[in-house]
PDB file of the backbone (N, CA, C, O) and the ligand in Angstrom, with CONECT records:
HET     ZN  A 101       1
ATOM      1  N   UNK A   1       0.242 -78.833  51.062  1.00  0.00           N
ATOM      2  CA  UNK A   1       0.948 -78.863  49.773  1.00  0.00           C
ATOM      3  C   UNK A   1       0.236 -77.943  48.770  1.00  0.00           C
ATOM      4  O   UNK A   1      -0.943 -78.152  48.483  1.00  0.00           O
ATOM      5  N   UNK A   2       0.934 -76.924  48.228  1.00  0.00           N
ATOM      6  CA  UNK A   2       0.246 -75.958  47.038  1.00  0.00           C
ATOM      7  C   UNK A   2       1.113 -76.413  46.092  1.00  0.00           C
ATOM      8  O   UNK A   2       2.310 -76.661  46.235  1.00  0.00           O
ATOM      9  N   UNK A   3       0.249 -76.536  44.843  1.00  0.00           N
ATOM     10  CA  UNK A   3       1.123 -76.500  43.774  1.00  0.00           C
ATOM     11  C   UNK A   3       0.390 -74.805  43.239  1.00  0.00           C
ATOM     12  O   UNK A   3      -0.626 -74.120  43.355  1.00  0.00           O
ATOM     13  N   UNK A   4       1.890 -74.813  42.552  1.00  0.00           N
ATOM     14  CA  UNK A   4       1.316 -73.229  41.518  1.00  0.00           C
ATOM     15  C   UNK A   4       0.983 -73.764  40.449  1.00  0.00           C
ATOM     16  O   UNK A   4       1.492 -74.684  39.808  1.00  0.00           O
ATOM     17  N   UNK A   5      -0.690 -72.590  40.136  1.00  0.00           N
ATOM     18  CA  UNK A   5      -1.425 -73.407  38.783  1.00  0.00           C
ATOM     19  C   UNK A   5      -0.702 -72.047  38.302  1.00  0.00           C
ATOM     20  O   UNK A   5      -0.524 -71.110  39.080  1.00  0.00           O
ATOM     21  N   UNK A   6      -0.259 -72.018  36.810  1.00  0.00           N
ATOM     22  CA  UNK A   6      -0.364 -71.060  35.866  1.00  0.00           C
ATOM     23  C   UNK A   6      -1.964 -70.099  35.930  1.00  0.00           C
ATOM     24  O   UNK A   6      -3.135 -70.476  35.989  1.00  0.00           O
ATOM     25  N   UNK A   7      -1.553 -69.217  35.900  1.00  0.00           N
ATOM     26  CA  UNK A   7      -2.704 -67.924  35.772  1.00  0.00           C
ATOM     27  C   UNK A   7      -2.817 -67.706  34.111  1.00  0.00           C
ATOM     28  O   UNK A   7      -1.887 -67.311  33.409  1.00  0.00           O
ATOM     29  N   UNK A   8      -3.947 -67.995  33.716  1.00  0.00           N
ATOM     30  CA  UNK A   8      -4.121 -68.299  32.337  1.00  0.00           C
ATOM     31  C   UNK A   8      -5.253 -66.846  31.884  1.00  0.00           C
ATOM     32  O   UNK A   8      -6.429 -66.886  32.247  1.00  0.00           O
ATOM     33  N   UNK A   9      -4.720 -65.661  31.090  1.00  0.00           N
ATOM     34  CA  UNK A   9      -5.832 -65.009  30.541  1.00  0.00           C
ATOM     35  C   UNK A   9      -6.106 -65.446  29.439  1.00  0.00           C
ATOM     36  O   UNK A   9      -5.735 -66.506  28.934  1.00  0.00           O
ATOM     37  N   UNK A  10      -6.980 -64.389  28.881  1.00  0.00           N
ATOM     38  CA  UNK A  10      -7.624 -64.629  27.395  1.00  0.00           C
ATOM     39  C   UNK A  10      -6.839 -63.089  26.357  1.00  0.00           C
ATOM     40  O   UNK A  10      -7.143 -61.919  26.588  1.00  0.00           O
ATOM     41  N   UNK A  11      -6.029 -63.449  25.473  1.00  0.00           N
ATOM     42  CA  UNK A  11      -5.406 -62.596  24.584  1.00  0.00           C
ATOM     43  C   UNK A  11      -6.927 -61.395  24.298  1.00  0.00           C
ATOM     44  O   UNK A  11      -8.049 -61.831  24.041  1.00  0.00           O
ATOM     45  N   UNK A  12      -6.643 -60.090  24.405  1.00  0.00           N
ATOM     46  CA  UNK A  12      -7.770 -59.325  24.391  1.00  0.00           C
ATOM     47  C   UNK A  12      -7.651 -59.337  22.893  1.00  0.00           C
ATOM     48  O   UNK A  12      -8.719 -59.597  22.340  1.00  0.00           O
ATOM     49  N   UNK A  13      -6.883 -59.178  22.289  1.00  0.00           N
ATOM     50  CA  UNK A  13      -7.229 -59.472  20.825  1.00  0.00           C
ATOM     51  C   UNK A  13      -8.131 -60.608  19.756  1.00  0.00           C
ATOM     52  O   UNK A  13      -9.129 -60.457  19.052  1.00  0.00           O
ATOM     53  N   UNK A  14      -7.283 -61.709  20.022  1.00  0.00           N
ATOM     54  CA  UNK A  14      -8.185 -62.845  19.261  1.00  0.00           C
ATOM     55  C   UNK A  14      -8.871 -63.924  20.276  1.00  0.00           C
ATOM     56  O   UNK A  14      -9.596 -64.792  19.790  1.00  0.00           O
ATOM     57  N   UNK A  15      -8.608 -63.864  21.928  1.00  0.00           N
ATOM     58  CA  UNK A  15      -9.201 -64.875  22.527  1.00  0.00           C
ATOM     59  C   UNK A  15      -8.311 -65.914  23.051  1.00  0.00           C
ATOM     60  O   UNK A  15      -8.774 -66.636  23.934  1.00  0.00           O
ATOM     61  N   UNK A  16      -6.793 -66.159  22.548  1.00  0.00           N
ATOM     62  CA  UNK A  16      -6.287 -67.009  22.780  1.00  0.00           C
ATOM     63  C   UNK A  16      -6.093 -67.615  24.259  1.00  0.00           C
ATOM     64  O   UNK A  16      -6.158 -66.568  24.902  1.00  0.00           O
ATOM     65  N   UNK A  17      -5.981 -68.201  24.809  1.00  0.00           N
ATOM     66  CA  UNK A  17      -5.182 -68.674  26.208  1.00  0.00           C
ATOM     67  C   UNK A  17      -3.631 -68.198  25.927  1.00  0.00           C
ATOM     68  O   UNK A  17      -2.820 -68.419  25.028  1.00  0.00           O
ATOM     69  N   UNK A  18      -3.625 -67.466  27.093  1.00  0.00           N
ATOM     70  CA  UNK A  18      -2.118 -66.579  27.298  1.00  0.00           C
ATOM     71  C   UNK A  18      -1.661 -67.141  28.796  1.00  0.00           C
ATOM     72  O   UNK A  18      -2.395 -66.993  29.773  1.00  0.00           O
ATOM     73  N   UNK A  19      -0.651 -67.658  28.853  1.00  0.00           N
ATOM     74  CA  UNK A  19      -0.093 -68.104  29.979  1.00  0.00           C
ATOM     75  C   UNK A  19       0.806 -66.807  31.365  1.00  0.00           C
ATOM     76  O   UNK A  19       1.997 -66.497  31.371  1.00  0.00           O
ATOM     77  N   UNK A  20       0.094 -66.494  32.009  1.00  0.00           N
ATOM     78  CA  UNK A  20       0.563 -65.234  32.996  1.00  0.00           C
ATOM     79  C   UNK A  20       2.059 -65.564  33.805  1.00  0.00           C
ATOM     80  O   UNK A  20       2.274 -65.986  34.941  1.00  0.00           O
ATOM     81  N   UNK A  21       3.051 -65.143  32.601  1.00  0.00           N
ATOM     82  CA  UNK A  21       4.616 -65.391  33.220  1.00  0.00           C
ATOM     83  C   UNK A  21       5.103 -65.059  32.326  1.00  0.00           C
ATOM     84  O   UNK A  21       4.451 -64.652  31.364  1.00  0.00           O
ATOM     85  N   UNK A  22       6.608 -65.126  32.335  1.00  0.00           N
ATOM     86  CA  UNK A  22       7.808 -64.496  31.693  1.00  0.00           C
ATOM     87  C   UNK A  22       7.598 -65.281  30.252  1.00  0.00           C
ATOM     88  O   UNK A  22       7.835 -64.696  29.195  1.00  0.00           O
ATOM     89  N   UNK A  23       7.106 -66.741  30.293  1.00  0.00           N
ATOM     90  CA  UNK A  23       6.949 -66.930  28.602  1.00  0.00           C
ATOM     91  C   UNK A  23       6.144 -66.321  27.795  1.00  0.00           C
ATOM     92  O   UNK A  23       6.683 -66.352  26.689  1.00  0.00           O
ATOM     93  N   UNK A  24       5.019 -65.713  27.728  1.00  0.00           N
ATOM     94  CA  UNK A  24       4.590 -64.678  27.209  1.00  0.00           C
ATOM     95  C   UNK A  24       4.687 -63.479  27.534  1.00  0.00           C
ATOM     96  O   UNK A  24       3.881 -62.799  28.168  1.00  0.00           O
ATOM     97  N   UNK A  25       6.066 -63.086  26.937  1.00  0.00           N
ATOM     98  CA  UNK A  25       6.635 -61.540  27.190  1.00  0.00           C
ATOM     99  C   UNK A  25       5.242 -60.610  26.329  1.00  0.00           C
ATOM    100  O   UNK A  25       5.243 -59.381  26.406  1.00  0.00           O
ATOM    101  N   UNK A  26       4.162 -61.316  25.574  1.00  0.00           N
ATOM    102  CA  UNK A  26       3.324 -60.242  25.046  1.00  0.00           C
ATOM    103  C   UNK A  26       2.016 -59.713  25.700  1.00  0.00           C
ATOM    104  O   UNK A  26       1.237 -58.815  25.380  1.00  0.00           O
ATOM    105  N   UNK A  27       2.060 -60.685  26.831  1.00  0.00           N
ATOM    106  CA  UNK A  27       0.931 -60.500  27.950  1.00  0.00           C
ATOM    107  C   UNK A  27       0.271 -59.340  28.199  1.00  0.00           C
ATOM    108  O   UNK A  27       0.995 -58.349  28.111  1.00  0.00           O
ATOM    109  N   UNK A  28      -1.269 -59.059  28.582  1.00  0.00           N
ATOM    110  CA  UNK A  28      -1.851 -60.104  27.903  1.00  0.00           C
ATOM    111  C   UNK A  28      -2.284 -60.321  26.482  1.00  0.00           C
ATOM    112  O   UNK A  28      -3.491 -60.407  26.260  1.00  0.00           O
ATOM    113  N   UNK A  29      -1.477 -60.412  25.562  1.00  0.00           N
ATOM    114  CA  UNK A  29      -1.696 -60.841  23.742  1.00  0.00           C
ATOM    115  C   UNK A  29      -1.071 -61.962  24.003  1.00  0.00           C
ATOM    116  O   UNK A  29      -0.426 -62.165  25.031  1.00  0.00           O
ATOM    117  N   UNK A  30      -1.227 -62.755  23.083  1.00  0.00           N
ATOM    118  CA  UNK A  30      -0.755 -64.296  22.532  1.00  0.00           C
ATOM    119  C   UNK A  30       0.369 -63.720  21.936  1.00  0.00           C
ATOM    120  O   UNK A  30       1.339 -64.132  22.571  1.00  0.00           O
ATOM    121  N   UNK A  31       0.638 -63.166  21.269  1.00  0.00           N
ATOM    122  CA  UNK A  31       1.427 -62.505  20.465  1.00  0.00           C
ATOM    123  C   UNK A  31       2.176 -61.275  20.104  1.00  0.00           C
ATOM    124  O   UNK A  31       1.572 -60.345  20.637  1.00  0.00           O
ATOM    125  N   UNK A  32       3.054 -60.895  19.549  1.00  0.00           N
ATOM    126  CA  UNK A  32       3.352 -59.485  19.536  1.00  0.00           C
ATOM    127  C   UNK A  32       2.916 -59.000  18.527  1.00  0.00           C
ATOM    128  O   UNK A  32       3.215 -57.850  18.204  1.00  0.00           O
ATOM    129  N   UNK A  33       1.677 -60.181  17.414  1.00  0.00           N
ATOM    130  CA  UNK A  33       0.826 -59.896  16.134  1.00  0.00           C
ATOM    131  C   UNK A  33      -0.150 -58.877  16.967  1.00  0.00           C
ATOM    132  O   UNK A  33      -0.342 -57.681  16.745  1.00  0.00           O
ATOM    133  N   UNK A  34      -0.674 -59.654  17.926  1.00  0.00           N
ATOM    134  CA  UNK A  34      -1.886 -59.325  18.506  1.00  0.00           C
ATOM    135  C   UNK A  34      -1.696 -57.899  18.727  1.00  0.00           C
ATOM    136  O   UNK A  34      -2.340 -57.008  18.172  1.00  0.00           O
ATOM    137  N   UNK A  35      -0.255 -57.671  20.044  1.00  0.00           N
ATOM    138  CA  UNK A  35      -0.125 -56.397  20.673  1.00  0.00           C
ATOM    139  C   UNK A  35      -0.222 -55.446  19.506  1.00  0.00           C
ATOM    140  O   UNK A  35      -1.020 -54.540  19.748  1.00  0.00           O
ATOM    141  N   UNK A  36       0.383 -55.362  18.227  1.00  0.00           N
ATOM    142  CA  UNK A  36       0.551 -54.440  16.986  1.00  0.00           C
ATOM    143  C   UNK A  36      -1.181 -54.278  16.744  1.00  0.00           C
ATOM    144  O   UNK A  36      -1.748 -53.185  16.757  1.00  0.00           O
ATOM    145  N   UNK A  37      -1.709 -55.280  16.579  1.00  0.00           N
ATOM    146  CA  UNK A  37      -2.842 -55.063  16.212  1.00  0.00           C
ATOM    147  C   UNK A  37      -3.932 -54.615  17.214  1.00  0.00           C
ATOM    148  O   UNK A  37      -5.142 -54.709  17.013  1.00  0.00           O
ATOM    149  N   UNK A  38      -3.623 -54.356  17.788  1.00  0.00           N
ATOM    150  CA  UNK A  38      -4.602 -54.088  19.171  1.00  0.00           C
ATOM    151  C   UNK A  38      -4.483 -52.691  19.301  1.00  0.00           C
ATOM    152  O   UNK A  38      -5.389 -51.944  19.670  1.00  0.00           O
ATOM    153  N   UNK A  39      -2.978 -52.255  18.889  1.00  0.00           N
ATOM    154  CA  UNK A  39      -2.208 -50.772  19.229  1.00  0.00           C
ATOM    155  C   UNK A  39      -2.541 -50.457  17.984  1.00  0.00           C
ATOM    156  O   UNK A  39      -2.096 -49.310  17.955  1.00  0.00           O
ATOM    157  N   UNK A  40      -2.984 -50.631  16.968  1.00  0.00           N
ATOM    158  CA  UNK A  40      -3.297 -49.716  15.774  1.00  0.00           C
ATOM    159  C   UNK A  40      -4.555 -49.596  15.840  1.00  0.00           C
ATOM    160  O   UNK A  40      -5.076 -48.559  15.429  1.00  0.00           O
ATOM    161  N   UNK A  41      -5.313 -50.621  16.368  1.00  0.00           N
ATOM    162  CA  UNK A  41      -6.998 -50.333  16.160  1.00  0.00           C
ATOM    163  C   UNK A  41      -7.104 -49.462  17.126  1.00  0.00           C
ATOM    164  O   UNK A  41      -7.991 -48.664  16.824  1.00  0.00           O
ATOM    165  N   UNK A  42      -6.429 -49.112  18.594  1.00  0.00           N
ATOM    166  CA  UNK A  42      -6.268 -48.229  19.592  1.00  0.00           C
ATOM    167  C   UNK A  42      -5.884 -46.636  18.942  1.00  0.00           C
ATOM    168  O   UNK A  42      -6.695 -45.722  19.092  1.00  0.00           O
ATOM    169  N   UNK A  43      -4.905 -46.471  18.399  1.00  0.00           N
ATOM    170  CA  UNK A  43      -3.933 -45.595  17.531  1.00  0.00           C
ATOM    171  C   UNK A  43      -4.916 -45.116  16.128  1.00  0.00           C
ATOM    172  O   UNK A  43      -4.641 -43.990  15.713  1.00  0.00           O
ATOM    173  N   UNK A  44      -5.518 -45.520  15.718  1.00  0.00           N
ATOM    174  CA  UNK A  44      -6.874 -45.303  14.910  1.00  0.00           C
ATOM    175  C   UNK A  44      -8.035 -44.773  15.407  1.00  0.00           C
ATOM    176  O   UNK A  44      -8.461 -43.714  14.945  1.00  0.00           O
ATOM    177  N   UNK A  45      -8.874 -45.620  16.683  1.00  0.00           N
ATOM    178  CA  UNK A  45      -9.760 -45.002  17.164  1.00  0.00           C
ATOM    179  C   UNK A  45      -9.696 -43.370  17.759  1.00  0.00           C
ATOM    180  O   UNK A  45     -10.585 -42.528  17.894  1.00  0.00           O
ATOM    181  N   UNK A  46      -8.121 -43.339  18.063  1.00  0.00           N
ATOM    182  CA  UNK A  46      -8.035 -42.158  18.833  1.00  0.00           C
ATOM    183  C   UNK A  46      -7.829 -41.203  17.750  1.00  0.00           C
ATOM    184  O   UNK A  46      -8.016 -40.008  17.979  1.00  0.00           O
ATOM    185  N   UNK A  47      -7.408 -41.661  16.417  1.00  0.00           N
ATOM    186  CA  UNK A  47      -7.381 -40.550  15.467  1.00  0.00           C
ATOM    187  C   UNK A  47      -8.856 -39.986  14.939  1.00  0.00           C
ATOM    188  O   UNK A  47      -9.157 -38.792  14.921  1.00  0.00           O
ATOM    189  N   UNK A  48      -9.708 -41.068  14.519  1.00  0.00           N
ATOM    190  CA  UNK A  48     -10.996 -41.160  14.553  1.00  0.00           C
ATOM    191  C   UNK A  48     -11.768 -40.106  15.191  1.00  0.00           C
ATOM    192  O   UNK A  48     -12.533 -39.329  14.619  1.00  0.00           O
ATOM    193  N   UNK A  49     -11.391 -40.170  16.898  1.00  0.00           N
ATOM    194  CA  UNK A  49     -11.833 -39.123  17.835  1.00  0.00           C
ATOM    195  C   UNK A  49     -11.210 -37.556  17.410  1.00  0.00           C
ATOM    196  O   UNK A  49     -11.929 -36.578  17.614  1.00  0.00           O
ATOM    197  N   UNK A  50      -9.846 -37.383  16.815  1.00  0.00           N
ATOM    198  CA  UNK A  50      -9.933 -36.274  17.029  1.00  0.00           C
ATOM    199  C   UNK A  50     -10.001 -35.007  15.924  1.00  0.00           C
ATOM    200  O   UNK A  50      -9.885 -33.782  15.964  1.00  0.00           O
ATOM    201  N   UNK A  51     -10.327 -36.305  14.654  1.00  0.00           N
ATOM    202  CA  UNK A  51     -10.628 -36.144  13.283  1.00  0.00           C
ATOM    203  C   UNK A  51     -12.056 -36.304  12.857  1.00  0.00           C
ATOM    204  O   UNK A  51     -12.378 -36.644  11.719  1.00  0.00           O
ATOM    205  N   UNK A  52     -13.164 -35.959  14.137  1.00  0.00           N
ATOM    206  CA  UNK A  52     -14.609 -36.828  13.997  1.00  0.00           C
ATOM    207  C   UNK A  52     -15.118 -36.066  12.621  1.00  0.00           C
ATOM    208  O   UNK A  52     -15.330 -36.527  11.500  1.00  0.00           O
ATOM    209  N   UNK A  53     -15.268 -34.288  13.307  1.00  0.00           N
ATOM    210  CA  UNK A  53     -16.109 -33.439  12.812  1.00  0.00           C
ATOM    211  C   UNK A  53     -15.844 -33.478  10.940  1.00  0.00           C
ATOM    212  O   UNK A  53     -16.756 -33.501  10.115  1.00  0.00           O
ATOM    213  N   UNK A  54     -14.203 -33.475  10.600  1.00  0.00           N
ATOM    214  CA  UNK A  54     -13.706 -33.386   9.352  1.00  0.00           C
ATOM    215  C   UNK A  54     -14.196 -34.837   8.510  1.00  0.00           C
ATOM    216  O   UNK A  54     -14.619 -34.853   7.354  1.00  0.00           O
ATOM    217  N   UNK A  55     -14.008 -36.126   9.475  1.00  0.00           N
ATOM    218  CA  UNK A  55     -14.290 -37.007   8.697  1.00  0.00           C
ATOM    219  C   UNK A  55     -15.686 -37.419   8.527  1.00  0.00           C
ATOM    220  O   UNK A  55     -15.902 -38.189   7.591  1.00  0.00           O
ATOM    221  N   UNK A  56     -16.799 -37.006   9.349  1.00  0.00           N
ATOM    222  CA  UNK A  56     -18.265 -36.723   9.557  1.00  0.00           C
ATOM    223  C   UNK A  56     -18.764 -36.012   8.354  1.00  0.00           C
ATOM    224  O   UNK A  56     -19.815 -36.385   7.835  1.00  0.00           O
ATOM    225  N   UNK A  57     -17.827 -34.629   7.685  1.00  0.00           N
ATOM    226  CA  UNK A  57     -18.185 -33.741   6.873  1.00  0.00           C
ATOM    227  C   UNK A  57     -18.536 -34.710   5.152  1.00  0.00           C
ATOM    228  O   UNK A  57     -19.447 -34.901   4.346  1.00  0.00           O
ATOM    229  N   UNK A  58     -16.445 -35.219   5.508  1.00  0.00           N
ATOM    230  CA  UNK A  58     -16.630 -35.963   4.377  1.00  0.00           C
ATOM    231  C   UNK A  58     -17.310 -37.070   3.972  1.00  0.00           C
ATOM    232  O   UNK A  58     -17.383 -37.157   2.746  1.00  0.00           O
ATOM    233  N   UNK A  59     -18.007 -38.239   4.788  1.00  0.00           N
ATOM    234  CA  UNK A  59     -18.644 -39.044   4.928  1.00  0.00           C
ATOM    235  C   UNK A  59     -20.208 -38.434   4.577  1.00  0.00           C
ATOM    236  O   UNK A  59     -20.930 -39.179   3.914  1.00  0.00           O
ATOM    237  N   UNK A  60     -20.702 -37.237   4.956  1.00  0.00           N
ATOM    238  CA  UNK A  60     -22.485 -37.275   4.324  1.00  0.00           C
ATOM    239  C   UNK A  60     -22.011 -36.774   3.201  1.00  0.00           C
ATOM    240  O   UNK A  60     -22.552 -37.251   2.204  1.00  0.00           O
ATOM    241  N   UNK A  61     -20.869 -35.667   2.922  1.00  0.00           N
ATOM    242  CA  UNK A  61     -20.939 -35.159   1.460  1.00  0.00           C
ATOM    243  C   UNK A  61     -21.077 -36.237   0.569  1.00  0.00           C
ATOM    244  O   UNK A  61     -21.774 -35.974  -0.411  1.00  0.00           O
ATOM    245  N   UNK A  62     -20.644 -37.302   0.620  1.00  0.00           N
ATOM    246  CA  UNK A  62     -20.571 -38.411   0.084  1.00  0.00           C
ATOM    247  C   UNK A  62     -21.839 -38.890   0.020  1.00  0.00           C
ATOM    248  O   UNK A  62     -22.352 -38.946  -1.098  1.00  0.00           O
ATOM    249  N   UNK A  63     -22.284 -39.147   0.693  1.00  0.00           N
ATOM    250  CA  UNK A  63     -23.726 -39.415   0.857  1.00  0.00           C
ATOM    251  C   UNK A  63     -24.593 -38.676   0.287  1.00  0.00           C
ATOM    252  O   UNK A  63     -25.802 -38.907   0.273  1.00  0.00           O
ATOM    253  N   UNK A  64     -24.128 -37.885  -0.142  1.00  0.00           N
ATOM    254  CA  UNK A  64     -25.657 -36.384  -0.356  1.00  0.00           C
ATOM    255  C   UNK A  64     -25.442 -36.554  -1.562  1.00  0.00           C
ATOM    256  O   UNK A  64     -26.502 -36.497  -2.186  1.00  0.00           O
ATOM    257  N   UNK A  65     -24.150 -36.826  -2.508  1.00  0.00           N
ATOM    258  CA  UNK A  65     -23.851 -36.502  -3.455  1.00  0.00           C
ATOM    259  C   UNK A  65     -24.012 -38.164  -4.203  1.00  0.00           C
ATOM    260  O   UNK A  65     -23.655 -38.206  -5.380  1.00  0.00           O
ATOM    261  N   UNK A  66     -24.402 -39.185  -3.728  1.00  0.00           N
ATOM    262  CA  UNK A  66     -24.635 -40.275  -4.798  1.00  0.00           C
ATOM    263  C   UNK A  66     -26.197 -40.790  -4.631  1.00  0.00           C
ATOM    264  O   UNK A  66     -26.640 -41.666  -5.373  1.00  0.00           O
TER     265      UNK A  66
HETATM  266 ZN    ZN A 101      -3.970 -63.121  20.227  1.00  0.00          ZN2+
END
């Protein structure tokens, strides 16, 4: 006799218990808060990367100058 256990992750965003099936269509996020927020801090870092040198410049000028 098998029963099926639910396959349970952890939302990579806040940690939550995310249930691995069709009821969490946001898998693996708890949420579709989470997925947005996960995809902008993603969507940021990569701007980050390709804006280093310009935003590096402006960041010590800043520095040099207070
Ligand atoms: Zn979450």
């Amino acid at each position: 006799m098998t029963e099926k256990k639910p396959i349970v992750v952890k939302c990579p965003s806040c940690g939550a218990d995310v249930i691995w099936s069709e009821v969490s269509p946001n898998r693996p996020f708890c949420s579709e808060q989470c997925k947005n927020k996960d995809f902008i801090a993603w969507a940021n870092e990569k701007q980050r990367i390709s804006g280093d040198s310009n935003y590096d410049d402006v960041l010590s000028d800043d520095l040099e100058n207070n």
